[in-house]
N, C-alpha and C positions, 0 to 999 in steps of 0.2 A: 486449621481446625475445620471439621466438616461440619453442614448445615446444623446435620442433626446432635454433634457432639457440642456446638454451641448453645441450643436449645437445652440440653441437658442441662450443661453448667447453668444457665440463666435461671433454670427451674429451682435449681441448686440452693442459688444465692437469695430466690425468691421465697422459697419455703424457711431457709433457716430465718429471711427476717422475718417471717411472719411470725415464725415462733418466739421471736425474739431473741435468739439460739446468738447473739454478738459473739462469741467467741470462734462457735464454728463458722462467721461470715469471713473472722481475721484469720480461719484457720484455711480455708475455699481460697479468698485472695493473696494469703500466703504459698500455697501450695499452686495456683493455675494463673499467676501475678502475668509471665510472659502470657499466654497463651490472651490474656483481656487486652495488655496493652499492647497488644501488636494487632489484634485483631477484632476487638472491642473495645475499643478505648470510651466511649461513650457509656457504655454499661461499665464498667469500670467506676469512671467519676460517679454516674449516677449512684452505684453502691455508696461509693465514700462519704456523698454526702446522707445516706441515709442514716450512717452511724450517731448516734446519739452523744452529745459532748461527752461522757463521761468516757465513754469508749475509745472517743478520737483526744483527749488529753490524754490517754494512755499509751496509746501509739501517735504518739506526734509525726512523726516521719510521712504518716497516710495525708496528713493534710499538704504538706511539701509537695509528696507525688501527683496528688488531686491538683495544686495550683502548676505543677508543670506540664503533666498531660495536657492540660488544658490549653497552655498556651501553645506547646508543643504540636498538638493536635488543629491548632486554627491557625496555626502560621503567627505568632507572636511571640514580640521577645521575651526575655525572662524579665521578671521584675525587682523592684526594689523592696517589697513587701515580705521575702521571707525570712527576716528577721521579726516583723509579727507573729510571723507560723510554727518559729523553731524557737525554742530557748537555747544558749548555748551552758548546759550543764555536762560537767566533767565526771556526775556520777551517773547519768543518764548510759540505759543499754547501750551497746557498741553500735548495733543497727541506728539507732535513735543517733546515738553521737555521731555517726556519719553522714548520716542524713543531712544534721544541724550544722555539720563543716560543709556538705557542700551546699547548703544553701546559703552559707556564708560566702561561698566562693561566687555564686552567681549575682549574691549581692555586691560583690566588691567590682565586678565585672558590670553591673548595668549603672554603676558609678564611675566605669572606667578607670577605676585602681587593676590596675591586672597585676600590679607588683603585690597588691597584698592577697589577691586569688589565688596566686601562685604560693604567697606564703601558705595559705588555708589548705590549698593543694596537698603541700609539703605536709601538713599537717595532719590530713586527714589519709596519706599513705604511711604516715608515722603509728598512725593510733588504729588502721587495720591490723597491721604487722604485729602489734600489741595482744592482738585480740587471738586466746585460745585456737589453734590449728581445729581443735576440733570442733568449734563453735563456729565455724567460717561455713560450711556450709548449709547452715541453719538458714541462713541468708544471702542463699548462692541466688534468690531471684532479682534481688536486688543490686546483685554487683555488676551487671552487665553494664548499666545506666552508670551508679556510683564512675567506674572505674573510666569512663566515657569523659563525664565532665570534668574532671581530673586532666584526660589527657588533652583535651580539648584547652583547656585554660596555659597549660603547657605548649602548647604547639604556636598559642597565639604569643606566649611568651619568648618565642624560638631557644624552648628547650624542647629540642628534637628527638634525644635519646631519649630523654624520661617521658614524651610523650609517646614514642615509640612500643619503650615497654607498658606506659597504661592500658593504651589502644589492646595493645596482645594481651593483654590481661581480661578487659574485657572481652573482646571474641574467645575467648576460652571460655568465661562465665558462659556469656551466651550461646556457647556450644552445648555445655553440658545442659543447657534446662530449653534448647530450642526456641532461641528467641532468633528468628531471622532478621527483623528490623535492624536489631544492635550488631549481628554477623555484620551486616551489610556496609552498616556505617563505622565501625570499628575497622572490618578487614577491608573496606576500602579506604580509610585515613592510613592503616599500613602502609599498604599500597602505595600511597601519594607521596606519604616523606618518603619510600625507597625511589622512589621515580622521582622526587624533587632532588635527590642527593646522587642522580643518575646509578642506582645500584638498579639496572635491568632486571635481573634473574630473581633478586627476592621481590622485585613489586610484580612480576608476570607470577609470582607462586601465591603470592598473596591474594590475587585475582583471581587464581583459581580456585582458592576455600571459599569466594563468593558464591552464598545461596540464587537460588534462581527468587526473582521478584515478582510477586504475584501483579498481577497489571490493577486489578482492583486494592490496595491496598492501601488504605488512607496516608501510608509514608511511600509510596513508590516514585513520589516526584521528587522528595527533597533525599531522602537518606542516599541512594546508588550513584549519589554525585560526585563524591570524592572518587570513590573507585574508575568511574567516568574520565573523571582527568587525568588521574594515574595513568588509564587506558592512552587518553593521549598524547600523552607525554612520549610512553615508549611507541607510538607514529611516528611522533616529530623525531626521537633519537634515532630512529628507520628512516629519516628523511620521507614518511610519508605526511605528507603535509596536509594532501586535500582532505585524507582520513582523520588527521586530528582534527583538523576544523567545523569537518562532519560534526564528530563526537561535541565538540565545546557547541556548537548551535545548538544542541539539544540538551543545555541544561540550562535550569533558569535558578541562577544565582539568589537572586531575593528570599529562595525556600532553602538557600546555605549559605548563610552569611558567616559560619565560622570560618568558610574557605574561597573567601571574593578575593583574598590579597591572589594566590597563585592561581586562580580562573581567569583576573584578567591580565596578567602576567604570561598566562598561556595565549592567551588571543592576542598581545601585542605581538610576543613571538612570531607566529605564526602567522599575521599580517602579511601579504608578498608585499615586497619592497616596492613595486611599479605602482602598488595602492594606495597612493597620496590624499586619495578620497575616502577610503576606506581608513585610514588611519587616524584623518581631521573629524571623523564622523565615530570613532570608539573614543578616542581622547575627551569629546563633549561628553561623551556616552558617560565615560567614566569621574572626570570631574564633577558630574551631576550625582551620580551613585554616591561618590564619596563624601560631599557635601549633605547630604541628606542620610548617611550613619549616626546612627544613635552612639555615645562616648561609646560604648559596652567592645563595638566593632572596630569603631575608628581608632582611637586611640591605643592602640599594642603595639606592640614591639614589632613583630614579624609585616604587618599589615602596611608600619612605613617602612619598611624594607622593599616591601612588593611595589609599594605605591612609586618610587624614587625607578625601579626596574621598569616598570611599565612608564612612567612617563618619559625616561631616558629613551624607551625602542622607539615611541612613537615621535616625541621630537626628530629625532633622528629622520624618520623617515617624512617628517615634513620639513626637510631640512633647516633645522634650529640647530647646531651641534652644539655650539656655547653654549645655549642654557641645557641640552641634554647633557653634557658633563656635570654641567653646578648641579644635577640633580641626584647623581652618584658623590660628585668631589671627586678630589684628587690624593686624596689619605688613604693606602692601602691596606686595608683591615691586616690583623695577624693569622695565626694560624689557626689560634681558637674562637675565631667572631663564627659569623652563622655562615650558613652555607649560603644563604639568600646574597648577604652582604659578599663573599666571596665570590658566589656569581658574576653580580651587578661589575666587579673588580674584572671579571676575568673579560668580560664583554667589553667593559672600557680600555681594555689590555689592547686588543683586538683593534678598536678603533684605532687609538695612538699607531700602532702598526701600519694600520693602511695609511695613515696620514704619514707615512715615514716618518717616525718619531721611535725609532728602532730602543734606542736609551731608556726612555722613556716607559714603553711597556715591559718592558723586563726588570727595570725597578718596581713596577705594579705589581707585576708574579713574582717574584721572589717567594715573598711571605708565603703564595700560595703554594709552592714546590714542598712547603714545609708543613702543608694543611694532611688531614687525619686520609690514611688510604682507602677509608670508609667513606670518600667525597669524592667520585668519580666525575660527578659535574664539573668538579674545581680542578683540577687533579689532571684532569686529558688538554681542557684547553692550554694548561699550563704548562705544560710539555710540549706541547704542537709551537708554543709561541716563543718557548726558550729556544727551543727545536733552532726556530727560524733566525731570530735575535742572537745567538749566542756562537761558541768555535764549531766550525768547522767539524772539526775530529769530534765534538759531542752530537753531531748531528742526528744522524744512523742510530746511535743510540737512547737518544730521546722520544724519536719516531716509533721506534721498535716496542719502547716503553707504552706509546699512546695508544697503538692499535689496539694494544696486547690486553690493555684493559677495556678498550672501547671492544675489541669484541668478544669478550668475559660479558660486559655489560650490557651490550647493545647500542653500545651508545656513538651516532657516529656525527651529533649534529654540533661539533665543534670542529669538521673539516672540510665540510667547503669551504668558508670563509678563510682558509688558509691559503698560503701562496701557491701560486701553480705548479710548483717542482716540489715545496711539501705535500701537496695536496696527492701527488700520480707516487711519491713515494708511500702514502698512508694506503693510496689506492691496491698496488703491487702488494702490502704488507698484509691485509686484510684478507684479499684475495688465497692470499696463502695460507688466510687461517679460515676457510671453509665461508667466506662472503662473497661469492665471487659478484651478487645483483648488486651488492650496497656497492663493490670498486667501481663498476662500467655506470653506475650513477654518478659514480664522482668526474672517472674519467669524461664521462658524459657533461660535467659543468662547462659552460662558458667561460672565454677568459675575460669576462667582462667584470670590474670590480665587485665586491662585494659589499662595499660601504654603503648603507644606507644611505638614501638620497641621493647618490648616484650610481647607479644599481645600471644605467645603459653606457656607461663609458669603460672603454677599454683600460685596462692597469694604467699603461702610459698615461692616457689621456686623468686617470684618476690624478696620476703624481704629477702632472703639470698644475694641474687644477688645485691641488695642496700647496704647490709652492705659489702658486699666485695666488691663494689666501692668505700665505705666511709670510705678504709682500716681498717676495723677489719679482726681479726685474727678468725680462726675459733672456738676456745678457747671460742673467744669473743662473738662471734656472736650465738655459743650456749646459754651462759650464758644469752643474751639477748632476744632470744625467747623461751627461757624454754625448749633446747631441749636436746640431746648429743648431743657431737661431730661428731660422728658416723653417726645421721642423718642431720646433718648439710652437713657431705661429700656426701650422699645420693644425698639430694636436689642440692646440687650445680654440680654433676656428668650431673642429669635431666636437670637442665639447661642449661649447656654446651652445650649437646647433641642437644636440641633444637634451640640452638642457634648458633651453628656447628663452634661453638672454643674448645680448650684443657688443657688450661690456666688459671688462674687470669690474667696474662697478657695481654693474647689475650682479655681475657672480657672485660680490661681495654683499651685497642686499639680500639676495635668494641666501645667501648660505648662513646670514647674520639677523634675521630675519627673528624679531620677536626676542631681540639681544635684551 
């Protein structure tokens, strides 16, 4: 809105109260609703409270808005108070009763019931749908927000689809009446679940209906965050790394706290493994964060999903492996759990792998082979690892399967960590489907293991080092990789050194470390 087109409206709103003209002040902030709260949100409130009780019991909902802007606008969470501000009556307008649902929903939320928010949720997309086709957009200024916290309560419930479709519900409201704010944070929550659920192409499209953000705008620090991460997520799945880490520096989670669970789920990822400092020093970070959420946050569904993934990558990479297992388990969700939870699964797949525990991970994936072809994240690793795990004569064919979709998607950050002869066959496969920079990155990897925490020892030197944590003897341990004795003591000398113990013992301390 320009200098002088906001003077105007203010003039507007100022003359009708002087008149005392209340109907045409509800008719002004019915009609120019985005245009205040995106860009005057202070004149906005001020109106509302100008309105006279007689007025504001009549439009009850105005008060709702008035207490959320408010908090919305100073960086605070939602309250417990708006079942003061709503009644919940079932003959009340549909505007008014939606309102009063979702101010019911943010109450169950700053109480940390998210199971009955989600009921409310349900409820208040039941009783839209209800509502005359041709009366819906009487109240098209209002559904941008409505259809927001909706999806919002939904995502933290890890229902993904139905928050999916809120989210595009609302960016469409806020398309037709120009609300950039809610574009921004709608089409960038798109964004993030398709990027969470590694579908590349729709989160890079959805990123591009993102409005440009005006640098002055009282939301420009919190709203363009989800879209942010989205952003770097398809880095990471480009294996560009330094560029998503860029992106995540430059958002400060405390002003989006609906989406702390995959912010630092994003930063543990993308942690380099050699960062042992860096990794002791986000796990405080984070512990701290988490401890200091109000219920509203901490407590949902999706958020211990994230909290178990994140703390799983960074034990790991401060070598605790035991307890980063006990922080996923060892129970292989099914087909239909979340995509978060089939993650966290496909990552500990992975592990067992490099600890040659070949049985082991392919019992884990199973379930996953069987997950929705709309879970790309779940879907590639789980191929690559039966790939490696499983006959022979399905090899080629599981491979051919992963690329196929990793380069549909973009998504190529389930192959490093692959074995060295999967890893130059994904390379060759990709290559031939128009990748040629992401193959010679791969071919370009080291054959240095990929397991966290030992991230400088050669494959060898990793699987001596497993079997001397799964107490074999050195006896043993040659017999089982075909080698002598002699260079079983070799590799395990190189490892030490690398890993600056002198011991079995100490390896066994370093690697058990905080059991």
């Amino acid at each position: 809105m320009t200098a002088g087109a906001a003077e105007e409206l203010e003039q507007s709103l100022a003359s009708a109260r002087d008149d005392d003209d209340w109907t045409g002040v509800i008719g002004i902030l019915g009609s120019r609703w985005s245009d205040l709260y995106q860009d005057h949100p202070q004149l906005l409130i001020r109106t509302i409270e100008s309105l006279p009780p007689a007025v504001l019991e009549a439009h009850p909902r105005l008060r709702f808005a008035e207490e959320h802007l408010r908090r919305r606008s100073n960086r605070l969470p939602e309250r417990r108070a708006y079942p003061d501000i709503l009644s919940d009556d079932p003959d009340a307008p549909p505007l008014d009763r939606l309102a009063a649902l979702t101010g019911r929903i943010a109450t169950a939320r700053g109480d940390g019931r998210l199971a009955d928010a989600a009921a409310s949720a349900d409820q208040a997309v039941e009783t839209l749908r209800a509502v005359p086709v041709e009366m819906v957009p009487t109240f098209a200024n209002a559904l941008p927000e409505l259809h927001y916290h909706w999806a919002v309560t939904y995502f933290l419930a890890s229902r993904f689809d139905d928050a999916l479709e809120q989210f595009a519900r609302s960016y469409d409201w806020a398309e037709s009446v120009d609300n950039r704010l809610v574009r921004t944070t709608s089409g960038g929550a798109s964004a993030l679940i398709h990027a969470l659920h590694g579908r590349g192409r729709d989160a890079a499209r959805w990123l591009g209906r993102l409005p440009e953000v005006p640098a002055d705008a009282w939301w420009a620090a919190d709203a363009p965050a989800a879209g942010r991460m989205a952003d770097a997520v398809l880095h990471m799945d480009r294996l560009e790394m330094d560029a998503a880490r860029g992106i995540l520096d430059g958002i400060d989670i405390t002003l989006s706290l609906d989406f702390w669970g995959p912010y630092f789920a994003l930063r543990a990822y993308s942690t380099p493994p050699d960062r042992r400092d860096e990794a002791q020093v986000l796990l405080s970070e984070f512990d701290s964060f988490v401890s200091g959420l109000a219920p509203e946050y901490a407590q949902v569904p999706v958020n211990a999903e994230y909290t178990a993934m994140v703390r799983y990558l960074l034990l790991l990479l401060l070598h605790q492996p035991d307890r980063a297992a006990r922080e996923l388990g060892s129970t292989a969700p099914d087909a239909d759990a979340s995509v978060v939870a089939q993650t966290g699964t496909a990552l500990l797949a992975r592990r067992l792998l490099q600890r040659e525990q070949p049985a082991a991970a392919r019992r884990l994936i199973a379930p996953l082979l069987q997950a929705s072809s709309a879970r790309p994240r779940v879907i590639i690793p789980a191929l690559v690892i039966a790939a490696e795990t499983g006959s022979p004569s399905q090899r080629d064919d599981l491979l051919q399967r992963a690329a196929a979709l990793a380069t549909w998607n973009g998504l190529y950050s389930a192959f490093p960590s692959a074995s060295t002869a999967a890893r130059r066959t994904l390379a060759d496969l990709i290559e031939e489907r128009g990748e040629p920079g992401i193959a010679d990155l791969l071919r370009g990897l080291s054959e240095t293991t990929a397991v966290a925490g030992t991230e400088a020892l050669t494959r060898r030197e990793a699987a001596v080092v497993a079997s001397a944590l799964a107490g074999l003897s050195n006896t043993e341990i040659a017999a089982k990789q075909h080698v002598s004795v002699n260079t079983v003591k070799s590799q395990l000398r190189g490892a030490f050194r690398k890993l600056e113990v002198s011991s079995r013992q100490e390896l066994i301390e370093l690697f058990q470390l905080g059991r």
